[in-house]
C-alpha positions in Angstrom: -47.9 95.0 -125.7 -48.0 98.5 -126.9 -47.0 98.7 -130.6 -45.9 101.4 -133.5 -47.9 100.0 -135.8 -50.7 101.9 -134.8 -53.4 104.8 -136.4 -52.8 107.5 -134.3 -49.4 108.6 -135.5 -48.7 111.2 -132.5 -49.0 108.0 -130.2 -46.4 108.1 -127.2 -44.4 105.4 -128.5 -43.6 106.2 -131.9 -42.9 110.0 -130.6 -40.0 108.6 -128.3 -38.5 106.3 -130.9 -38.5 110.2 -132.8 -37.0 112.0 -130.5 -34.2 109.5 -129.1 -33.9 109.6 -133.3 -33.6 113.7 -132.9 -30.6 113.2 -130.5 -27.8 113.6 -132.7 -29.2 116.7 -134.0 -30.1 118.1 -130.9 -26.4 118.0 -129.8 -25.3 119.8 -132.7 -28.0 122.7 -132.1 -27.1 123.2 -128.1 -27.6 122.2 -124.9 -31.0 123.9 -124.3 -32.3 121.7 -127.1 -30.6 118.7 -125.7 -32.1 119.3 -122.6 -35.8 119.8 -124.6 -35.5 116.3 -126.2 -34.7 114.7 -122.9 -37.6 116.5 -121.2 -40.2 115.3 -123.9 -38.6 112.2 -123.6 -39.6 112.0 -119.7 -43.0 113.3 -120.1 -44.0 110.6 -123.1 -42.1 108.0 -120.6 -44.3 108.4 -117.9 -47.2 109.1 -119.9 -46.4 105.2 -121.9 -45.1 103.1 -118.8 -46.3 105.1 -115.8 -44.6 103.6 -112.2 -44.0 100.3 -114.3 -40.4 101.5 -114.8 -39.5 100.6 -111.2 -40.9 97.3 -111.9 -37.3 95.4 -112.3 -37.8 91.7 -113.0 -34.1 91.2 -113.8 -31.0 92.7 -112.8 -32.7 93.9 -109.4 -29.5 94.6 -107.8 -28.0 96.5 -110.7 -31.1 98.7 -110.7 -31.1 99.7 -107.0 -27.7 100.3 -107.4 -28.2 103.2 -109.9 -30.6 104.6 -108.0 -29.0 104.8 -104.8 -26.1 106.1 -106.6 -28.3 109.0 -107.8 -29.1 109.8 -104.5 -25.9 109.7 -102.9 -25.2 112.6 -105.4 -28.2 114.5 -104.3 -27.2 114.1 -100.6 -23.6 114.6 -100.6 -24.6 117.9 -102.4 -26.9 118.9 -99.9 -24.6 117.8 -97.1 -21.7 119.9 -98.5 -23.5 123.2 -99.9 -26.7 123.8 -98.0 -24.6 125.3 -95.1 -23.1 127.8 -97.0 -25.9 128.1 -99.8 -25.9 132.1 -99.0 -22.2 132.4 -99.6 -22.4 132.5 -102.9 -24.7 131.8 -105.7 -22.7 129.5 -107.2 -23.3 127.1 -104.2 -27.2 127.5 -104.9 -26.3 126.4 -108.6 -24.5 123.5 -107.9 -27.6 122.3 -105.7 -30.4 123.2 -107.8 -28.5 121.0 -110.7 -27.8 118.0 -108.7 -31.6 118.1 -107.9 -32.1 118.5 -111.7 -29.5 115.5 -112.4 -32.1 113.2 -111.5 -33.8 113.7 -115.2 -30.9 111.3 -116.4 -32.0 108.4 -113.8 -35.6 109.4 -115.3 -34.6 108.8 -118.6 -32.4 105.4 -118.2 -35.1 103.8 -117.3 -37.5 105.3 -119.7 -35.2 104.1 -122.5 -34.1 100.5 -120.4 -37.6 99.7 -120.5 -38.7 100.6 -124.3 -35.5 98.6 -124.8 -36.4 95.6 -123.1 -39.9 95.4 -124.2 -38.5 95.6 -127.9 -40.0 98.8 -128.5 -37.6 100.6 -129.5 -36.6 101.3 -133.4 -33.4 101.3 -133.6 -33.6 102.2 -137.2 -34.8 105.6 -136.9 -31.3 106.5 -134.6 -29.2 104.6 -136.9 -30.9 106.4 -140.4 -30.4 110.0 -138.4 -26.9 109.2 -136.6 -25.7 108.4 -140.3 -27.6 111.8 -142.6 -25.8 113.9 -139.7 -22.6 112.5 -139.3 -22.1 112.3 -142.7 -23.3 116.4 -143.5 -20.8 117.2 -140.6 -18.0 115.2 -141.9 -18.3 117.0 -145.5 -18.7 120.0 -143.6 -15.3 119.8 -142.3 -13.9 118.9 -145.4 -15.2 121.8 -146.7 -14.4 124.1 -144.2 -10.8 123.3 -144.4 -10.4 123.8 -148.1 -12.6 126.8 -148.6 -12.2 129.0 -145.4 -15.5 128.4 -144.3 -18.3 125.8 -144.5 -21.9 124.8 -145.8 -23.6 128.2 -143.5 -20.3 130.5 -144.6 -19.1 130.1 -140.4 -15.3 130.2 -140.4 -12.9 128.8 -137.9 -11.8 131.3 -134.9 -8.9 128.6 -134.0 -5.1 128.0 -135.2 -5.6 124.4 -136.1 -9.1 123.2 -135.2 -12.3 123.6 -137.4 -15.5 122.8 -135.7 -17.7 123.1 -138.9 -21.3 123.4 -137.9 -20.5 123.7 -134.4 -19.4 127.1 -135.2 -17.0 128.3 -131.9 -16.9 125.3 -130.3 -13.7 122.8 -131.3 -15.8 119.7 -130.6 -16.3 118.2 -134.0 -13.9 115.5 -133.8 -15.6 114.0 -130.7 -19.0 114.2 -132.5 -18.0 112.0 -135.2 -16.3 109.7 -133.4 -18.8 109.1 -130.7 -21.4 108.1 -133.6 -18.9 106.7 -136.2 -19.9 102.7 -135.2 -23.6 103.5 -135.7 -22.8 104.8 -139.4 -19.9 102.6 -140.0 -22.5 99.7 -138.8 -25.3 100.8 -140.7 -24.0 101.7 -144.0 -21.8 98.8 -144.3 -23.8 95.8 -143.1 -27.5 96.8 -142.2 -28.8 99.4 -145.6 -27.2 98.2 -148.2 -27.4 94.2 -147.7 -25.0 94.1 -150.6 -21.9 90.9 -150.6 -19.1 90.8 -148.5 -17.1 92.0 -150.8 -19.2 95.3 -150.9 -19.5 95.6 -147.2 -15.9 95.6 -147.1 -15.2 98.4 -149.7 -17.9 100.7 -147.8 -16.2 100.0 -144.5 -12.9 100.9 -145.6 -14.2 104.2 -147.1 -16.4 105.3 -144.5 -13.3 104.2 -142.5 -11.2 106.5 -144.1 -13.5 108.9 -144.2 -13.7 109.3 -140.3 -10.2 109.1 -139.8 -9.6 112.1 -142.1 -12.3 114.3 -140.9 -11.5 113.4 -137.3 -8.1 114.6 -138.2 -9.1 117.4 -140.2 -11.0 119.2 -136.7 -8.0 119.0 -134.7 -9.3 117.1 -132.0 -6.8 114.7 -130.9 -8.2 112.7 -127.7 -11.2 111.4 -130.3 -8.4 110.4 -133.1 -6.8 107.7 -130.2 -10.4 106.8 -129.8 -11.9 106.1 -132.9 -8.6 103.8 -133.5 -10.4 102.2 -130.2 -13.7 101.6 -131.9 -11.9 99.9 -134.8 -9.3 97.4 -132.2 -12.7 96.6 -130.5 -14.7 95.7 -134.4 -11.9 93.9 -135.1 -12.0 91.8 -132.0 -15.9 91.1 -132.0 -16.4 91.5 -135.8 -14.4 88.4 -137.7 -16.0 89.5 -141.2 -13.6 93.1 -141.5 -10.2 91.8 -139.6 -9.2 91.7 -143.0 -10.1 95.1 -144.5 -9.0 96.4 -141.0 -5.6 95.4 -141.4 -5.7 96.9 -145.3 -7.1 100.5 -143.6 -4.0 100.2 -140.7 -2.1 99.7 -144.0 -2.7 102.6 -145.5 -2.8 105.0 -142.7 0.3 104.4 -141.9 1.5 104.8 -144.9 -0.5 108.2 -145.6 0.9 109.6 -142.1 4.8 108.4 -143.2 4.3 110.1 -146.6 2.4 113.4 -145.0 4.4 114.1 -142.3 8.0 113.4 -144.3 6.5 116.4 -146.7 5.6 119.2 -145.3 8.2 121.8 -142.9 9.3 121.3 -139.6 6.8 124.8 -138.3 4.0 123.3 -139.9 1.0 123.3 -137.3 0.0 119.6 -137.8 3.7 118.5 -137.1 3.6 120.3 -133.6 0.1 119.2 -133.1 0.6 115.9 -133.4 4.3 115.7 -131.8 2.0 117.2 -128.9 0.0 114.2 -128.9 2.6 111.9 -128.9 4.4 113.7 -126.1 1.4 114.1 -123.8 0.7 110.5 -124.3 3.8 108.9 -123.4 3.9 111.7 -120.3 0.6 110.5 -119.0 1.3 106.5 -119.6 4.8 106.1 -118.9 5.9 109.2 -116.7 6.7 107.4 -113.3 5.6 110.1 -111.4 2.8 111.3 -113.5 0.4 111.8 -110.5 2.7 112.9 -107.9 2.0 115.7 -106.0 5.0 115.6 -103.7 7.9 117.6 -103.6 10.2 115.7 -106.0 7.2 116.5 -108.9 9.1 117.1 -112.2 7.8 119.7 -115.0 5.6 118.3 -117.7 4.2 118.9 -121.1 0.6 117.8 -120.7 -1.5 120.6 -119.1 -4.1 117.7 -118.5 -1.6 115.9 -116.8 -1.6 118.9 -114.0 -5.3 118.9 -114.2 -4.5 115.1 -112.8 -2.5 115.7 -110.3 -4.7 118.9 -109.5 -7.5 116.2 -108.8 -5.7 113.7 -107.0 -4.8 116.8 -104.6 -7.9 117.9 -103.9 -9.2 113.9 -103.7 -6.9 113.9 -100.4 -9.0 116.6 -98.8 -12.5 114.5 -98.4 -11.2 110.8 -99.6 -14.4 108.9 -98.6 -17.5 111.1 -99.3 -16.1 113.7 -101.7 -17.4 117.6 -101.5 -20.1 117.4 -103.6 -21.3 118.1 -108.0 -19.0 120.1 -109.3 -16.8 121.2 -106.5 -13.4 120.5 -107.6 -13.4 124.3 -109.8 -13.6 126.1 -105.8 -11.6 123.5 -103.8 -8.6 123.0 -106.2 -5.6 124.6 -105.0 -3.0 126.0 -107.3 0.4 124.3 -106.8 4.2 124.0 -108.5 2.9 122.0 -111.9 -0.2 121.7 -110.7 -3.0 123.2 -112.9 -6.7 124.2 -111.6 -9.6 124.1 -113.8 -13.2 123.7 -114.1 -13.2 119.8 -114.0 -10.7 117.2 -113.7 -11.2 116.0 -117.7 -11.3 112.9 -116.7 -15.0 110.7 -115.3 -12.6 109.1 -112.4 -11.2 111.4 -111.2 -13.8 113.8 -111.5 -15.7 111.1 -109.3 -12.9 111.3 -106.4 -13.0 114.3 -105.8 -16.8 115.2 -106.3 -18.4 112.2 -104.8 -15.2 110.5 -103.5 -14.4 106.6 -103.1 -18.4 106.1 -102.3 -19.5 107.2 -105.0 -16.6 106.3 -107.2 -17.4 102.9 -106.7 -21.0 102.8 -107.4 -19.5 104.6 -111.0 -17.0 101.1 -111.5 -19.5 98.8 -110.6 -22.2 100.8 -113.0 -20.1 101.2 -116.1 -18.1 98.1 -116.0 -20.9 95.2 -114.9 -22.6 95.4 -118.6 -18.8 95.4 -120.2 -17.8 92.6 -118.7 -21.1 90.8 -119.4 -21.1 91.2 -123.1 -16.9 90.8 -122.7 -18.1 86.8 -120.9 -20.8 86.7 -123.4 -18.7 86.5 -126.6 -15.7 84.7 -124.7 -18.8 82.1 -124.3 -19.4 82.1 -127.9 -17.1 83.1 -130.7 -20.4 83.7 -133.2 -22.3 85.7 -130.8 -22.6 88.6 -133.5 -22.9 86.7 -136.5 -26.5 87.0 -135.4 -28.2 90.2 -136.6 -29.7 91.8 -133.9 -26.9 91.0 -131.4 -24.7 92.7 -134.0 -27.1 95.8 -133.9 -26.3 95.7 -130.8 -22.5 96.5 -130.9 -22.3 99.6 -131.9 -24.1 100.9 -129.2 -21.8 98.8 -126.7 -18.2 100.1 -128.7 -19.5 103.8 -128.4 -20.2 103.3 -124.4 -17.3 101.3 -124.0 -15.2 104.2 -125.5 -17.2 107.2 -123.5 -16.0 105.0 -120.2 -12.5 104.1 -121.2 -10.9 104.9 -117.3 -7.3 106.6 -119.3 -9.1 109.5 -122.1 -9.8 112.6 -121.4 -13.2 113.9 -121.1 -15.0 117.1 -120.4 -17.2 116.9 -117.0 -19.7 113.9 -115.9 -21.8 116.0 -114.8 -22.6 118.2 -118.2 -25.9 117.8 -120.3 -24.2 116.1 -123.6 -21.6 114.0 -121.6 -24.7 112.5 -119.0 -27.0 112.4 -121.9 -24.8 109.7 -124.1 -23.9 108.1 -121.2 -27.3 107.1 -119.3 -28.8 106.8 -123.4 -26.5 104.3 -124.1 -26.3 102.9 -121.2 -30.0 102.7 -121.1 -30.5 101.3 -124.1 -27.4 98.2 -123.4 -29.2 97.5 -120.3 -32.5 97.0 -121.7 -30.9 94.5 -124.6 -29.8 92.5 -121.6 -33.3 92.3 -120.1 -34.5 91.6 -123.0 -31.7 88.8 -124.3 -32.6 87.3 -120.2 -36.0 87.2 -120.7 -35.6 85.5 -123.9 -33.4 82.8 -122.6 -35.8 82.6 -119.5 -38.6 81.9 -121.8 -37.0 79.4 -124.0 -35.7 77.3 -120.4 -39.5 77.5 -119.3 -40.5 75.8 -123.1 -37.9 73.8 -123.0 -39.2 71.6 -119.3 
């Protein structure tokens, strides 16, 4: 068993637990740096575990599944653009990346298996999730009150503020992608102070999010974070209480705000917007049509949607390969091309069509409903500690997946990067909770 506590500091181990740690920064910085951290990550894997992260004691099936579906990326791509690789260079960059793609099969395993093996210190992502979040959040804050924030940038855009992301609106999705691990952390891990404490923090840090999610004009990542509280509430028994109190008062802050300020105000079209997309994309009976009784619409992502589900029809089975739907969408009457479909699903059906789409289901929803069957089995399952460490990382994948958000592409380097991190990291608590069990039914004879 290879161990931190050990007296060369720069040992592979404890540099991986550093740099998963450097993660949240890293997507603040940029891509490139992103892209560095998962690279390092790779290097130290293989350095640490060698070939021994293709050794798959449990889950077998699950694991060949990924990998195939890996592959089938790599050879539809191939299939579809190595033919006409000298028509542009666009078609050499699509195949060079789905070559490079593989780095995220690399590091699922990598971080499965220092999962699994308990190796990996949760701690250190949880202590830099929550100093980062936190800065950002008061960044915003700032930002919105002064004109600019904490490095004097100032906001480019009507009614977003991206804070230290400088010109790119994504603020909002930051913090609410890593609200559980600080809402988790501060409130029931750090502090160890009573209930009645835990609560009080929970409802602040609560609030908090909600008002700086608000505050960067993001408004896919407000529906969600209201997703990572439903989902606390139903796993977490201890804050159903202070949950309702925090549903209380939003919805009294939103009735008294919005009753206050003028019918032009920004915010009251922006969030009317919301509201009207919404209901367009949920309840509009022919919200994915694309025949010729189609009716005008609101929601520009809604023709994105039927966009994809247009080009899906040209290669239903096999798809046309990464990032193909930006050349083989075809503009039609309330029917909007664009780089990707915003949406994982759909994107999948038209890149890497009903194949590959169902390798996606059965990847991201087999751990859901296991910890789903898990609690159902027992109602206390996260009164224990380290299943309850455990959650957050679950709530934050479980919101990434959600089949009806919007999302930029699959295929991108912060998107894939949460996405086989967490994933990697839920899969290797389940080796690890299986070997456990396995161990206590060979004591137990």
């Amino acid at each position: 068993m290879i161990s931190l506590k050990t007296k060369n500091f720069l040992s592979p181990l404890l540099l991986i637990n550093i740099l998963i740690s450097f993660f949240p920064i890293a997507f603040i910085i940029g891509t490139s740096f992103v892209n560095l951290t998962t690279v390092l990550i790779i290097i130290l894997g293989f350095k640490l575990y060698g070939l021994s992260i293709l050794n798959f004691n449990k889950y077998k099936n699950y694991f060949y599944l990924i990998i195939v579906f890996f592959i089938y990326i790599l050879l539809i791509s191939i299939i579809n653009y190595l033919p006409i690789l000298d028509q542009n260079d666009l078609n050499k960059d699509r195949l060079i990346k789905s070559f490079l793609f593989l780095r995220y099969l690399i590091l699922f395993l990598i971080i499965q298996k220092i999962v699994s093996e308990n190796q990996f210190r949760s701690k250190y992502l949880y202590v830099s999730t929550s100093i980062i979040t936190l800065i950002l959040g008061c960044d915003l804050i700032l930002q919105f009150y002064t004109g600019s924030n904490l490095l004097g940038f100032t906001s480019e855009f009507d009614r977003h503020y991206p804070g230290l992301f400088k010109d790119e609106p994504v603020a909002g999705h930051y913090l609410q992608r890593f609200s559980p691990l600080v809402l988790f952390y501060l409130s029931f891990f750090y502090l160890k102070k009573s209930f009645k404490q835990n609560d009080l923090i929970f409802l602040v840090l609560s609030i908090f999010f909600i008002l700086t999610i608000f505050i960067s004009g993001n408004r896919m990542p407000l529906i969600l974070f209201f997703l990572n509280l439903i989902l606390i509430f139903y796993f977490v028994k201890n804050v159903r209480k202070i949950l309702i109190i925090f549903l209380g008062i939003v919805t009294v802050s939103y009735y008294i705000y919005f009753n206050n300020i003028s019918d032009d105000n920004p915010w009251r079209y922006h969030m009317g917007n919301l509201k009207a997309h919404s209901y367009e994309l949920l309840f509009k009976k022919d919200s994915l049509s694309i025949g010729e009784d189609i009716t005008k619409n609101r929601s520009w992502h809604l023709s994105t949607y039927r966009a994809a589900i247009n080009t899906w029809n040209k290669n239903k089975i096999f798809g046309a390969g990464l990032k193909s739907f930006r050349t083989n969408c075809e503009w039609k009457k309330y029917i909007m091309c664009n780089l990707h479909p915003h949406n994982y699903y759909l994107e999948m059906l038209t890149d890497l069509g009903l194949i590959g789409f169902s390798f996606l289901i059965t990847i991201f929803f087999f751990p859901v409903f296991y910890l789903f069957l898990k609690y159902m089995r027992s109602k206390n399952y996260f009164s224990y500690k380290d299943n309850l460490k455990f959650l957050p990382f679950f709530i934050i994948f479980f919101c990434e997946i959600f089949p009806i958000r919007t999302s930029g592409s699959f295929f991108t380097t912060s998107n894939a990067t949460i996405l086989f991190l967490f994933l990697g990291i839920i899969i290797g608590e389940m080796m690890k909770i299986k070997r456990s069990n396995s161990n206590k039914k060979r004591y137990s004879k």
